[in-house]
C-alpha positions, 0 to 999 in steps of 0.5 A: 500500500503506498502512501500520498506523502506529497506536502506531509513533511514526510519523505518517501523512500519507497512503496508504503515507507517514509520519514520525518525528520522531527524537529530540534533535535532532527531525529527521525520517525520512520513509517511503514505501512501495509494493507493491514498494519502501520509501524512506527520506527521511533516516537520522538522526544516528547508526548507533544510530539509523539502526539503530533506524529500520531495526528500526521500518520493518522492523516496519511492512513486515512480511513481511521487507521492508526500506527498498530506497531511501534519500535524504539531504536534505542532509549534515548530521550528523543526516540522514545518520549513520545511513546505513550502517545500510541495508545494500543500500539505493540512496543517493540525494543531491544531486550533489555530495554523495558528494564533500562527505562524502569531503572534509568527513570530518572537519568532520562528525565535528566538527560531530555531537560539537559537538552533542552525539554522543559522540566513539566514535559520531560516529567510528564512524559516520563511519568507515562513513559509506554515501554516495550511490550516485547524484547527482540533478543535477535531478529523479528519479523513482523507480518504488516498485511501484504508486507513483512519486516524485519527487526533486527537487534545488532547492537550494541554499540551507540548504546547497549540496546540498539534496534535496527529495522529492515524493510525489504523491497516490494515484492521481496526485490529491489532494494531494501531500506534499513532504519539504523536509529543513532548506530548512524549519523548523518548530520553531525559525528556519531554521538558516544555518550556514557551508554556506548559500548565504543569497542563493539560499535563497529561491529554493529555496523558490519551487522547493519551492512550484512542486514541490508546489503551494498544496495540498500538506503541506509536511514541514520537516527539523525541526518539524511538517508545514505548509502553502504559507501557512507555506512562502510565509512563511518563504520572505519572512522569509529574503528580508528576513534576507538581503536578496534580492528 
């Protein structure tokens, strides 16, 4: 099923998948639509605008449709916040990462206002926060109606929980488009903060590459959507920033 994404804000990047770069921060929400599901890759930073992503997928849905699954690429302020404004949707994430956001409440809320949400939304977003219902411990494949995709859980790397998300070609050809959540950046040099696991990074993009193939579009968690050349370039500069083979 494709989509009219002509003056939404959001970017097709084939048949029934587009994006949106949000916002301040510039990460970006993926959607992949099938005859009888909708997966939303990321909720952004905040209930405001996880509310919003839900308002714009609704109207590109149309027919009262909604988003029936959401995967978290990682637990970052501004990739998961938003969550608890897709009321029904299964949650997806990465093993581990229920218990991370029990845990690390507080370093969450901390982390957003740090970046500039402001105390009452950071809060209340927290307060609310929608964690996954199913970890993906290796790879998952979920059936959208007409359409199969595939999470894959290649980390660690930009933090110890990173899901990625393969979207294969219509038909099963053509290239495929892969969500790389923050293992890749475009607009600025990948961010390493105190959850990285720098030493196991690289290899996590060699799982990306093998996930996608040299063909593939790659989308980073913050910037434009690239190619295997970028994505085998990046994954070099990390090795030789982190001195790992």
């Amino acid at each position: 099923m494709d989509v009219d994404w002509e003056g939404s804000g959001w970017e097709r990047l084939a048949e029934g998948v587009g994006r949106r770069r949000l916002p301040v921060w510039d990460a970006t929400a993926g959607l992949v639509v099938g005859q009888e599901a909708a997966l939303l890759f990321d909720a952004g930073a905040t209930l405001r605008e996880g509310a919003r992503l839900r308002a714009e997928v609704q109207g590109l849905l149309g027919g009262g449709r909604r988003v029936t699954h959401l995967a978290l690429s990682h637990p970052h302020f501004d990739h998961v916040l938003g969550a608890a404004a897709f009321a029904g949707a299964q949650v997806y994430g990465a093993v581990g990462v229920e218990e991370l956001l029990v845990r690390d409440r507080d370093v969450l809320r901390a982390d957003a206002v740090r970046h500039g949400v402001t105390e009452a939304e950071a809060a209340e977003a927290v307060d609310v926060l929608v964690h996954p219902h199913h970890g993906v411990c290796g790879e998952w494949t979920l059936d959208l109606g007409g359409r199969q995709v595939l999470l894959a859980n290649v980390g660690p790397g930009h933090t110890g929980h990173d899901l990625a998300l393969l979207v294969p070609g219509p038909g099963g050809g053509g290239p495929e488009v892969v969500f790389c959540g923050d293992l890749v950046e475009e607009s600025g040099a990948p961010q390493a903060g105190p959850d990285a696991i720098p030493s196991r990074w690289p290899a996590a993009l060699d799982r990306l590459l093998a996930l996608g193939g040299e063909e593939a579009s790659y989308v980073p968690g913050h910037g434009s959507v690239v190619d295997a050349a970028f994505v085998h370039a990046q994954r070099e500069e990390l090795a030789r920033r982190f001195a790992v083979s």
